[in-house]
C-alpha positions as CSV (number, residue, x, y, z in Angstrom):
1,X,-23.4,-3.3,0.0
2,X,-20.6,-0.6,-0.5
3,X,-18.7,-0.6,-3.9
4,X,-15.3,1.0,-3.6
5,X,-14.6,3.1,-6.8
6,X,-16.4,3.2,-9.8
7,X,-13.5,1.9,-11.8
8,X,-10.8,-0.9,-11.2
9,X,-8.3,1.8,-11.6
10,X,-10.2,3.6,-8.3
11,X,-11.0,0.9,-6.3
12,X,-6.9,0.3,-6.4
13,X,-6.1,3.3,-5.7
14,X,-9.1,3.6,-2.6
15,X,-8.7,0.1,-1.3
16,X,-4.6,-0.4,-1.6
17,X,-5.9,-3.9,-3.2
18,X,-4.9,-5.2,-6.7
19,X,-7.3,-3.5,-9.1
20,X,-8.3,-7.1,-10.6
21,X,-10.1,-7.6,-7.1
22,X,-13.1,-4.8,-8.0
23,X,-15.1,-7.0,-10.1
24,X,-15.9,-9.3,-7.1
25,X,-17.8,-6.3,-5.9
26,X,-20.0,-6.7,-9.2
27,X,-20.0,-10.1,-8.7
28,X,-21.5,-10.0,-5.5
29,X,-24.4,-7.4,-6.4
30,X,-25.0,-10.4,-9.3
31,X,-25.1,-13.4,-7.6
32,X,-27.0,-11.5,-4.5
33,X,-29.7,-10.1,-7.0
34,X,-29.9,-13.8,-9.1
35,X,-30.5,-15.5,-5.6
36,X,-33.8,-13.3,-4.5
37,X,-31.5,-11.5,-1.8
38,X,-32.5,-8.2,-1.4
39,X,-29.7,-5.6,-1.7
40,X,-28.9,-1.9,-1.6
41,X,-25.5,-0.3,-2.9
42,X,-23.8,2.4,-1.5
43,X,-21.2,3.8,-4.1
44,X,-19.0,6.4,-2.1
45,X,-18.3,9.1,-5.0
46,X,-15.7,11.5,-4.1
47,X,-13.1,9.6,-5.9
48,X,-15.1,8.7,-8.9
49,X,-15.1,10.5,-12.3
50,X,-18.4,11.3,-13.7
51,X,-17.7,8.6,-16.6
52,X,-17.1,6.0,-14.8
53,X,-19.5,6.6,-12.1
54,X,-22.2,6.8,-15.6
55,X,-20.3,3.6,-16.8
56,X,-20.8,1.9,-13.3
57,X,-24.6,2.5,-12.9
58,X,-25.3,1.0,-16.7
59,X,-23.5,-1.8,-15.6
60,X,-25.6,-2.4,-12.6
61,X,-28.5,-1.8,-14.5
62,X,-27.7,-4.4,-16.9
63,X,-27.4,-6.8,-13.7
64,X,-30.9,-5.7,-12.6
65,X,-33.1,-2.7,-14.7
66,X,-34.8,-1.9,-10.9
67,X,-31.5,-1.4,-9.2
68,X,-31.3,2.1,-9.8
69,X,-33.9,2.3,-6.6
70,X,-31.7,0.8,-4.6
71,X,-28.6,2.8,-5.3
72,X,-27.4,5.5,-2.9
73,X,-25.0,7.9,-3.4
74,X,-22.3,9.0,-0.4
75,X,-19.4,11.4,-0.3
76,X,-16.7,10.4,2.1
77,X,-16.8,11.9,5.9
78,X,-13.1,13.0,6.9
79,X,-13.3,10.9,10.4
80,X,-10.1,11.7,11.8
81,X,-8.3,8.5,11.1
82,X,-10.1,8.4,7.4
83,X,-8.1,11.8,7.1
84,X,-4.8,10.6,8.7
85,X,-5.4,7.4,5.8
86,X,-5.6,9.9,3.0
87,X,-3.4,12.1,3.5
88,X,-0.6,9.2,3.9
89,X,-2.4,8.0,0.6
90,X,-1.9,11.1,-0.7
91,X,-5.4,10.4,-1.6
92,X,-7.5,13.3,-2.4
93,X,-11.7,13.3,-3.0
94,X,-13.0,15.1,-5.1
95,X,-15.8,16.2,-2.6
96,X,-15.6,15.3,1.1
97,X,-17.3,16.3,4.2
98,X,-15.5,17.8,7.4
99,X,-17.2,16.7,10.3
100,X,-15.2,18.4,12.9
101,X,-16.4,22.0,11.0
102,X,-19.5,20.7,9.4
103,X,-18.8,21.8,6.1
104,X,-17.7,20.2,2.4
105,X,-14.3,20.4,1.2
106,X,-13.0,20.2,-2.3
107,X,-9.8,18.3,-3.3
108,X,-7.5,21.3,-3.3
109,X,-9.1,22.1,0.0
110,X,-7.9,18.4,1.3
111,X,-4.7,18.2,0.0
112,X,-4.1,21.9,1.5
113,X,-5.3,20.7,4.8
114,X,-2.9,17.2,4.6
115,X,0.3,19.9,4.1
116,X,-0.6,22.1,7.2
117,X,-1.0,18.3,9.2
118,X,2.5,17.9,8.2
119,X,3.4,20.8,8.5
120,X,2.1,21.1,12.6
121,X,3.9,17.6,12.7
122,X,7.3,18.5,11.5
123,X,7.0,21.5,13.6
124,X,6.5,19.2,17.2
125,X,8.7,17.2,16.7
């Protein structure tokens, strides 16, 4: 299962959907775990601050104390579209990973690349 943001405030600002929609995702890892169903979380963390990452990973551990085994860590890949869907955002990770050069980028390294996009756009047109 993939939880969007490690907050309300960044699952809003990931998903486009109304903030009060990210505790479903906890929800879900609840009922899943109190119904026997095996489950693994993927938490992608390139938009997430460290304290709420911290404050999301005591509150799954609260669901279930052996959780923490199940719980992998991903930074966002910059597919082409995924970076087309950012940039319009104006949605920057903190950390990402450019497959096209097979290398990690930094937010000020996104958002630089997002301007020369538009840039190369205005320019053709």
């Amino acid at each position: 299962m993939s939880i969007k943001g490690c907050s309300s405030e960044e699952f809003e600002a990931i998903t486009g959907a109304d903030k009060k929609f990210y505790n479903y995702q906890i929800e879900a890892v609840k009922h899943l775990i109190e119904n026997n169903i095996a489950v693994s979380i993927a938490i992608t963390v390139s938009f997430c601050k460290k304290s709420s990452l911290s404050r999301l990973i005591e509150q799954l551990i609260r669901i279930d104390e052996n959780i923490i085994d199940r719980i992998e860590l991903e930074v966002v890949k910059l597919y082409p579209d995924v970076t087309k869907r950012l940039c319009k955002a104006n949605l920057f990770p903190w950390i990402a990973i450019d497959l096209k050069n097979n290398a990690i980028l930094k937010g000020d390294d996104i958002e630089q690349k997002c301007r020369e996009n538009s840039n190369r756009n205005l320019i053709k047109k």
